[in-house]
C-alpha positions as CSV (number, residue, x, y, z in Angstrom):
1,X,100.6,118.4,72.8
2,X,104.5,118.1,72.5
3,X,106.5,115.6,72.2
4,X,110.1,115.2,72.3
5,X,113.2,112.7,72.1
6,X,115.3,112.2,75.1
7,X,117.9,110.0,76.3
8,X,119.7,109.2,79.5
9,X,122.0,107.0,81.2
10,X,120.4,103.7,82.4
11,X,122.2,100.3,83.9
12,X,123.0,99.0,80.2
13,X,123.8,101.9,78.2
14,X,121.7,104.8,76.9
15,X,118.1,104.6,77.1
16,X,115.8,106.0,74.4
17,X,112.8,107.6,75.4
18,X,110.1,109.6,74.4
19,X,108.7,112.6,76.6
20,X,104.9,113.8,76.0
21,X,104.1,117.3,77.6
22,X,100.7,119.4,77.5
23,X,100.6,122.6,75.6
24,X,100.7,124.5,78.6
25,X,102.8,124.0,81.8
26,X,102.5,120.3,82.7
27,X,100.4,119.8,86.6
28,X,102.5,117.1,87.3
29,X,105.0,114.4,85.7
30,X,105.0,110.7,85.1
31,X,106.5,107.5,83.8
32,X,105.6,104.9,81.7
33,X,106.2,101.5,81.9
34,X,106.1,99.3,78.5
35,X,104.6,95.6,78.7
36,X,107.1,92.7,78.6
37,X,109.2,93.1,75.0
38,X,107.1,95.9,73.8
39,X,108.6,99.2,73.4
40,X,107.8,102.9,74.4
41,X,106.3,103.3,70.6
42,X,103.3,100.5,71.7
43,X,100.0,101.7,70.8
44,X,99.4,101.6,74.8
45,X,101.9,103.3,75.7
46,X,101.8,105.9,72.9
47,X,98.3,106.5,73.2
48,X,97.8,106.6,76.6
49,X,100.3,108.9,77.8
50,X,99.2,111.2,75.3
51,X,95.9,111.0,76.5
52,X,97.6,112.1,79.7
53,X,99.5,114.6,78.3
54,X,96.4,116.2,77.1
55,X,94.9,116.1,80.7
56,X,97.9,118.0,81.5
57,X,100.7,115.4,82.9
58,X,103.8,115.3,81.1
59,X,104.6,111.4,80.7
60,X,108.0,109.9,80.0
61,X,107.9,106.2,78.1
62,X,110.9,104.8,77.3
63,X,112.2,101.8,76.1
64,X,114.0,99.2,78.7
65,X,117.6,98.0,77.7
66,X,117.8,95.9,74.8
67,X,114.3,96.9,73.4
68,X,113.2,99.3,70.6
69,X,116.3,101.8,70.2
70,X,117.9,101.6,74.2
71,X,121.0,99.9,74.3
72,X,122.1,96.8,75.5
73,X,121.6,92.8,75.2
74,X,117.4,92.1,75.9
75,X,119.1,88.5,76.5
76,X,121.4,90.2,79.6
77,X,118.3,91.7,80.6
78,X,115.5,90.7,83.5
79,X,113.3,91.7,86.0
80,X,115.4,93.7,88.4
81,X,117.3,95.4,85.2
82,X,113.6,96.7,84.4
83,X,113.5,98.4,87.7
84,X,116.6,100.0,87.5
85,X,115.7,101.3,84.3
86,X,112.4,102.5,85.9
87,X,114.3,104.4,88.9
88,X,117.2,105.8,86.0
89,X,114.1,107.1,84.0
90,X,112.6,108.9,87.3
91,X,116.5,110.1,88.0
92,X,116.5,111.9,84.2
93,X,112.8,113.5,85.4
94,X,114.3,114.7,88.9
95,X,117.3,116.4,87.3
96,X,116.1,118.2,84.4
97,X,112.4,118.3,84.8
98,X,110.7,117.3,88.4
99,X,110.6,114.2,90.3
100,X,107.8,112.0,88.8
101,X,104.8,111.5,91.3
102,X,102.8,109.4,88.8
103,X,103.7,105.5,88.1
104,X,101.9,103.8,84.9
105,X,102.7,100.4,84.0
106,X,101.3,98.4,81.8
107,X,101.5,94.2,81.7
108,X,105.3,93.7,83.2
109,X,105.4,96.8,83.3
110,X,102.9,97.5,85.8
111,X,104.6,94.4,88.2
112,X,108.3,96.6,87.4
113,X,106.4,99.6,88.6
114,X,105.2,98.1,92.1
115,X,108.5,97.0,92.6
116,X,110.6,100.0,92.0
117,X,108.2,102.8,93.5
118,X,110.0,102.8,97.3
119,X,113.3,103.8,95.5
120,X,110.9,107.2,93.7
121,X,110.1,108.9,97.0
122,X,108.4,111.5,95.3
123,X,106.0,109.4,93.6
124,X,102.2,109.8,95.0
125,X,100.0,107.4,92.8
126,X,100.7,104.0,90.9
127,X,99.0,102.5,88.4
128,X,98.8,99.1,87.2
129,X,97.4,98.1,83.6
130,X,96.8,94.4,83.1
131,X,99.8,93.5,85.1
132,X,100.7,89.9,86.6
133,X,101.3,90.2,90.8
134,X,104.4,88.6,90.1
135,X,106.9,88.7,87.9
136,X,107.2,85.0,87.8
137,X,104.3,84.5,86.4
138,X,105.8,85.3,83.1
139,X,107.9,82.8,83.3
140,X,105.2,80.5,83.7
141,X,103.0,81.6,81.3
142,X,105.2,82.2,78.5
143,X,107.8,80.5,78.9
144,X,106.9,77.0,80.6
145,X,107.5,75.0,77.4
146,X,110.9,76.3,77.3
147,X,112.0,75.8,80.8
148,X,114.0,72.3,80.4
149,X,115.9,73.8,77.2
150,X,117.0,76.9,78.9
151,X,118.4,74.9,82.2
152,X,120.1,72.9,79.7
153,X,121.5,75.1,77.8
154,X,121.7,78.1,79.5
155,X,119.2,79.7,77.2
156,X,116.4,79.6,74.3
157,X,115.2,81.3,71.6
158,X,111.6,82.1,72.7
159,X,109.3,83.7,70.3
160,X,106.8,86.1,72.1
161,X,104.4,88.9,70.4
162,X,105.9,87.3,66.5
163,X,109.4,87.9,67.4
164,X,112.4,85.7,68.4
165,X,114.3,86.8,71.8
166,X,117.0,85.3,73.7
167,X,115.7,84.0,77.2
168,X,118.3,82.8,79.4
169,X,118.9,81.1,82.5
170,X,119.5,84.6,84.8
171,X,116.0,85.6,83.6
172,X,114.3,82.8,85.2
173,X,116.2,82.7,88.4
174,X,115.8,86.7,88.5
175,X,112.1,86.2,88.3
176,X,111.9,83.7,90.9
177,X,114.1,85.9,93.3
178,X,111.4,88.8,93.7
179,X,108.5,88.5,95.7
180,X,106.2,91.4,95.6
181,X,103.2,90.7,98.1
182,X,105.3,92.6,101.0
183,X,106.4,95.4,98.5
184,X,102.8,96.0,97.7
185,X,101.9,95.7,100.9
186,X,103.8,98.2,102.1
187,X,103.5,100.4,99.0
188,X,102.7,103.7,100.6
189,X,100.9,104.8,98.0
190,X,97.9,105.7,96.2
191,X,97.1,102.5,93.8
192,X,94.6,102.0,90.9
193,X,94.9,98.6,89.9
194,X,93.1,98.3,86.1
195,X,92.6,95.2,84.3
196,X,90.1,93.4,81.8
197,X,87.8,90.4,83.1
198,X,88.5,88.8,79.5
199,X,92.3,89.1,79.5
200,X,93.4,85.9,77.9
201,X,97.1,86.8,78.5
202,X,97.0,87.6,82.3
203,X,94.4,86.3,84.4
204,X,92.3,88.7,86.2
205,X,93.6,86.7,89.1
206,X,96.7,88.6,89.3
207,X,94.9,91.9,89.6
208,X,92.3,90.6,92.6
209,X,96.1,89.3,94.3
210,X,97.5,92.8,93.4
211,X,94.5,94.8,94.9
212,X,93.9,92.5,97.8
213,X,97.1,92.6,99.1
214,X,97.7,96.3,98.7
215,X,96.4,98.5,101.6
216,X,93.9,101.6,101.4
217,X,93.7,104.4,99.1
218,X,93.2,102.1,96.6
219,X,90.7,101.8,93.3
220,X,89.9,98.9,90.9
221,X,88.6,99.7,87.5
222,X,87.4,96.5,85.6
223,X,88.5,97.3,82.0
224,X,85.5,95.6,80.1
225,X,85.8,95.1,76.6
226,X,89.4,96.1,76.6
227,X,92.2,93.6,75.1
228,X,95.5,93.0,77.6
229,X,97.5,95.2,74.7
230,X,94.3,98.1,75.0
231,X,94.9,98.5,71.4
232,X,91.6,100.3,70.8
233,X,91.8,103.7,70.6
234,X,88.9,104.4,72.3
235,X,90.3,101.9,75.1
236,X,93.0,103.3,75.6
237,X,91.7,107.4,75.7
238,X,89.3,105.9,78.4
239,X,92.3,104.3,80.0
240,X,94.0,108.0,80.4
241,X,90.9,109.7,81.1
242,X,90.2,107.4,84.3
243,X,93.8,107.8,85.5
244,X,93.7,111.8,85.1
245,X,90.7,111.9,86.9
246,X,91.8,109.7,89.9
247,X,95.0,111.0,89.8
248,X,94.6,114.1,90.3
249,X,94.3,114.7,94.1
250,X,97.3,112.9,94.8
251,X,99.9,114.3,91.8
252,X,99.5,117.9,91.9
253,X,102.2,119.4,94.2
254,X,100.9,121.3,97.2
C-alpha cells in the first residue's frame, strides 16, 4: 500500500489530505469523512481506509477546514462548511484521479456524508460509521451546557475529545438549519449504515432513524464490541473488510 500527501482548494483555504492507494491499480475510489474535531490522521480513519486500500479502493481522508493541517478558523466552521469540504474533496478525485463512487463517514462525518452525496453524482455506495441522523444532535449532546453562554456571547470555548475549540453562535443555528430525513430519503444510493449497540457517544437510536428512513438497497451491521472512535485495530480491519465486501457490486465501474 501507498500512501501519499495531497492538497486542494476547499471553501476556507487549502485542504490537507492524505490519499491511500493499493499496490496495484485501485478498483474503485473513495472518501473519507473524519468524526466531529478529529482529523484525517484518527486511528479510524487511518486504519480503515487502509484496510480498504488493501482490498483495492484507493481512499482519500482529509482534514475539514480548521482541523489538523487544512486551513482556516474551526471556529468559522459548521455543518454545511463540512459538506462543501466533502464535495471539494470528491472535485480533487474527479480531476486528477476518478470521481469517487464510495462515501465513508465516520461519527459527523457519516451525517456530512448523507448530506453531501446528491452533489457526487458518481458516487454508488455510502457508508455511515457511528453517525448521529442529524447533525443537531451534536449540538445537543455536546454542547447543551454551553448553549446559554454561546447566545450570550456569541461563542464558547468548548472542550471536546481533551481539547479547547471555539463554538460559536453560526454553528448552532447551521445545525439546526439542516434536516436530513428527506435527504436520506431520497438518497439514491446504496447505504450500509454501521454502528455499535454500546455507543455511549451516539445512541444507536440515530442509526435505527438513519436506516429506517432510508429506502432499499440498504444493510445494517451492528458493530458489537466496537468503541464509537473503533480504536481497536482489529475493529477497525473488520470495519474495512465488511465495507469491501459489500461494496463491491456497486463501486466497480461497468
Amino acid at each position: 500500500m501507498l500512501t501519499e500527501r495531497v492538497e486542494f482548494q476547499g471553501p476556507h483555504g487549502k485542504l490537507s489530505g492524505k490519499l491511500d492507494l493499493p499496490d496495484g491499480m485501485p478498483r474503485a475510489y473513495g472518501v473519507f469523512a473524519h468524526c466531529f474535531t478529529c482529523s484525517k490522521d484518527v486511528l479510524a480513519a487511518n486504519r480503515i481506509s487502509g484496510g480498504l486500500a488493501a482490498h483495492g479502493v484507493g481512499m482519500l481522508r482529509f482534514d475539514f477546514a480548521g482541523l489538523g493541517a487544512s486551513a482556516g478558523e474551526f471556529g468559522d466552521t459548521n455543518f454545511s462548511s463540512n459538506v462543501e469540504d466533502l464535495v471539494a474533496a470528491a472535485d480533487f478525485l474527479r480531476e486528477k484521479f476518478a470521481a469517487p463512487r464510495l462515501l465513508v463517514g465516520h461519527s459527523m462525518g457519516g451525517t456530512a456524508v448523507l448530506a453531501a452525496a446528491h452533489r457526487i453524482p458518481e458516487s454508488k455506495a455510502v457508508v455511515t460509521i457511528a453517525s448521529p441522523s442529524d447533525p443537531h444532535y451534536v449540538v445537543n449532546a455536546l454542547l447543551h451546557e454551553h448553549l446559554d453562554t454561546i447566545a450570550q456571547l456569541g461563542e464558547a470555548r468548548v472542550k471536546l475529545a481533551g481539547r479547547n475549540f471555539n463554538i460559536r453562535q453560526q454553528f448552532v443555528e447551521d445545525a439546526t438549519q439542516h434536516q436530513l430525513a428527506e435527504r436520506i430519503a431520497r438518497l439514491g444510493r446504496a447505504l450500509m449504515v454501521m454502528h455499535a449497540p454500546g455507543d455511549d457517544t451516539v445512541e444507536i437510536a440515530n442509526a435505527l432513524r438513519i436506516f429506517g428512513t432510508a429506502a432499499y438497497p440498504k444493510s445494517f451491521v451492528s458493530l458489537d464490541g466496537v468503541d464509537h472512535l473503533v480504536t481497536g485495530r482489529e475493529g477497525a480491519a473488520n470495519v474495512a473488510a465488511m465495507i469491501a465486501a459489500w461494496s463491491g457490486r456497486y463501486i466497480e465501474a461497468a
